[in-house]
N, C-alpha and C positions, 0 to 999 in steps of 0.2 A: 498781656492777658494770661500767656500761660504760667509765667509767677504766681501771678492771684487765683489761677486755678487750682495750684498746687497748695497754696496756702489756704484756700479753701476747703480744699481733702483734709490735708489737715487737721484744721481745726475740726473737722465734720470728725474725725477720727480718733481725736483727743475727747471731743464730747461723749461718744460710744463709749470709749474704752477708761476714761479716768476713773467711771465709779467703779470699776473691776479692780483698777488698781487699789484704790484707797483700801475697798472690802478685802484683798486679801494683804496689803499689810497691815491694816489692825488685826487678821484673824492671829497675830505673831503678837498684839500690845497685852502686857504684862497686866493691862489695869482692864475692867467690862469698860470702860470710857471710848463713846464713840466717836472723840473728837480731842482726845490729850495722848499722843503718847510716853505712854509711864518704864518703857523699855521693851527690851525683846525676851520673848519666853512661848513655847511650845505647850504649854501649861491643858490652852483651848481646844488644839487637836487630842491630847492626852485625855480630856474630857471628856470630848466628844469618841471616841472609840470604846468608851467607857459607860456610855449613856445607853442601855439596853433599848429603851423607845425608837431614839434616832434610830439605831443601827438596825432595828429591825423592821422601818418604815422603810429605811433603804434601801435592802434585801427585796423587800416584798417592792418598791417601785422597780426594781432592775429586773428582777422576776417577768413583772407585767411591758415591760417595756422590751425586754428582750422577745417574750413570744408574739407582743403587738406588732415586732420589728419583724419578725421572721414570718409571722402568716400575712398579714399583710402585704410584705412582698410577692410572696408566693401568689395568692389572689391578686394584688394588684398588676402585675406582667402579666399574669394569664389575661387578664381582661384589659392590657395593653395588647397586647397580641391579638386579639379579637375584636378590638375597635381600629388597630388598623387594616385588617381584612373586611371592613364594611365600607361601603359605600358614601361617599362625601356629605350626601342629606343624612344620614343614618348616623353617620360618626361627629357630625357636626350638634346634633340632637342631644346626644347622649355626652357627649364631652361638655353639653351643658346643664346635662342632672348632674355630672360626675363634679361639678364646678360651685353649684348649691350648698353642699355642708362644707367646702372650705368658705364662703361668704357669710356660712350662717351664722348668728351667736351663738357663742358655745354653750351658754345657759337654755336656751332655746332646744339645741339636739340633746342637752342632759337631762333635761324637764323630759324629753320624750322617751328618751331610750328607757329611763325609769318608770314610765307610764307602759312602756311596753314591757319592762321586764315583770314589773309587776302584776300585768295583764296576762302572763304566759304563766307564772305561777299561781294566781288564781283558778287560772281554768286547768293546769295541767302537775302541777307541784313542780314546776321545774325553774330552770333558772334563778332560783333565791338568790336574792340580792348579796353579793359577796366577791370571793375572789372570780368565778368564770364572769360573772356580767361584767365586773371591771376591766376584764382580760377584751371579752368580747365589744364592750364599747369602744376602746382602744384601736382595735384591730378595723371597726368601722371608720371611724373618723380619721384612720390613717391612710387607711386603702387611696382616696382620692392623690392626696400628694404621692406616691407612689406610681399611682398611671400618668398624671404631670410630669414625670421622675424620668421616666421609661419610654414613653410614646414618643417625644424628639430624639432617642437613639435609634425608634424604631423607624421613624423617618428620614436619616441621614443613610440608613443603611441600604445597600443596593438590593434592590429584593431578587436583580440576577443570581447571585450569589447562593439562595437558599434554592433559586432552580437548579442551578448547576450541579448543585450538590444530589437532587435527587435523580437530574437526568443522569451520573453516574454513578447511579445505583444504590443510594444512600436511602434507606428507611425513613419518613416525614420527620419520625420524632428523632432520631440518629443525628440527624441534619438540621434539626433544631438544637439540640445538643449541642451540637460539633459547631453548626457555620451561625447563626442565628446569636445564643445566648453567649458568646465569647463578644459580639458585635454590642451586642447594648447590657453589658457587667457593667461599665461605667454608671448607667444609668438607674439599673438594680442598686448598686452600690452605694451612691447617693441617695435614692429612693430610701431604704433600708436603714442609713443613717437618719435623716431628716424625719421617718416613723420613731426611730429611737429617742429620738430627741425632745418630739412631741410628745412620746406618751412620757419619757420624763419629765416633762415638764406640767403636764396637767396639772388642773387643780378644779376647775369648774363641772367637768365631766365626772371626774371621778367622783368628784363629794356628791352626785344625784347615783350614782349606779355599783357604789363599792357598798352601799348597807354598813352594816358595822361591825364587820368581821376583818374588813381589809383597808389597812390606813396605809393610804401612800406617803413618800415623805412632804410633797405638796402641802397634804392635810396637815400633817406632825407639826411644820414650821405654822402654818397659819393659827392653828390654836396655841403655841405659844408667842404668836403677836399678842395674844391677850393680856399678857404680862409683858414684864421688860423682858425686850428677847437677849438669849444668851449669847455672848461673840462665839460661842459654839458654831451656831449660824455660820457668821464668816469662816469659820476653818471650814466647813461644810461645802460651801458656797464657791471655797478656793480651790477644793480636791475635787467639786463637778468640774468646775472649768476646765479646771489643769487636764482632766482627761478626757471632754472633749476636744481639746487643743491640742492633744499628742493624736486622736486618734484621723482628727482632722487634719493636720501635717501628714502622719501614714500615707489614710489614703492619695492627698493630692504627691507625694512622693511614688507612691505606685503608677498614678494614672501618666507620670509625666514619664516614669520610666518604660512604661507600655506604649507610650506616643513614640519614645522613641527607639524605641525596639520596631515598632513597624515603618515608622521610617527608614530603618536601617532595610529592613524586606526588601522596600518600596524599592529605595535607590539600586538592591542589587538586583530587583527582576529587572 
């Protein structure tokens, strides 16, 4: 059984990961041919760095995803922090709003958020569809996975610990600081990445709440499905991977290094 279980993995692992492979070695085949290779050449990448559109959908998605990454953490542990200081009916309630827009379609929250933004700038000239609403939708629909992110570190954590800190003398927020956010960075960390990743990846959200001043690279590739798409694409497609697959070694390199640093504590107190 446990042969067949591992051959199972497997094969489960081989099916995830072969179209990654295939897409980035054609994003190297000499020929646009999505299925001959006609040899090796860099021609695509050379292209694609070259292509003023991409690179500037690019920009502007790393843009929106870096600040969807960083306020949304920020709000989303605040409001980890504060659902676990309530009460079990109260934090049971609300961890089931907070559980609703990861369930929901995403066409369904893009339909609204556009209905709202367009609603605020009717009555107030504000929010014009563009780059803030695309920043600010972003930051909604990530907020959720981020308290999912953070709330189980805030759980394993001993909440002795943040007492002890202030019965010796330690300021609330000093001792949130100091004993609290060293305790659930694991869980920020991840949160933070898994926002980033999301709002890189969008495409349904954005196309209702970016108006047409702001094209993610989402958008960029899809209207050139219109036509034959360019192996640009897979050079593209290869340089996202690659780096979240360095950034994602990092981290799990750090976390393991931290595990065992406090082990080492552990063993010497």
């Amino acid at each position: 059984m446990k042969i067949l279980s591992k051959i199972y993995t497997a094969i489960i692992f081989v099916f995830l990961y072969a179209p990654i492979v295939v897409l980035i070695v054609f994003s190297f085949n000499e020929s646009k041919s999505r299925s001959v290779w006609k040899g090796f050449s860099l021609k695509w990448y050379e292209n694609l760095f070259n292509d003023e559109m991409i690179i500037s959908a690019l920009l502007t998605s790393l843009e929106v995803a870096v600040l969807a990454a960083v306020f949304s953490t920020i709000i989303g542990t605040a409001a980890a922090v504060g659902l676990k200081s309530m009460n079990k009916r109260l934090r049971s309630a609300m961890l089931t709003l907070n559980n609703i827009p990861m369930v929901n379609p995403d066409i369904v929250t893009g339909i609204s958020m556009m209905l709202l933004f367009v609603a605020i700038f009717s009555a107030t000239g504000l929010m014009h569809p563009g780059f803030v609403t695309l920043v600010t939708a972003h930051i909604t629909f990530c907020i959720p996975y981020v308290i999912l992110s953070v709330l189980p570190k805030l759980n394993q954590m001993n909440p002795s610990i943040y007492e002890a800190a202030q019965d010796l003398g330690c300021p609330p927020l000093r001792a949130f600081m100091k004993v609290v956010l060293p305790e659930i960075m694991p869980g920020i960390i991840t949160g933070m990445m898994m926002a980033f990743t999301l709002s890189l990846d969008d495409f349904v959200i954005s196309y209702f709440t970016s108006g047409s001043t702001a094209q993610t690279l989402p958008m960029v590739i899809y209207s050139m499905t219109k036509r034959r798409l360019s192996p640009k694409v897979n050079a593209l497609s290869a340089i996202m991977f690659l780096i979240v697959l360095v950034l994602l070694i990092a981290v799990n390199i750090r976390q393991i290094r931290a595990a065992a640093i406090k082990r080492k504590k552990t063993a010497v107190e």
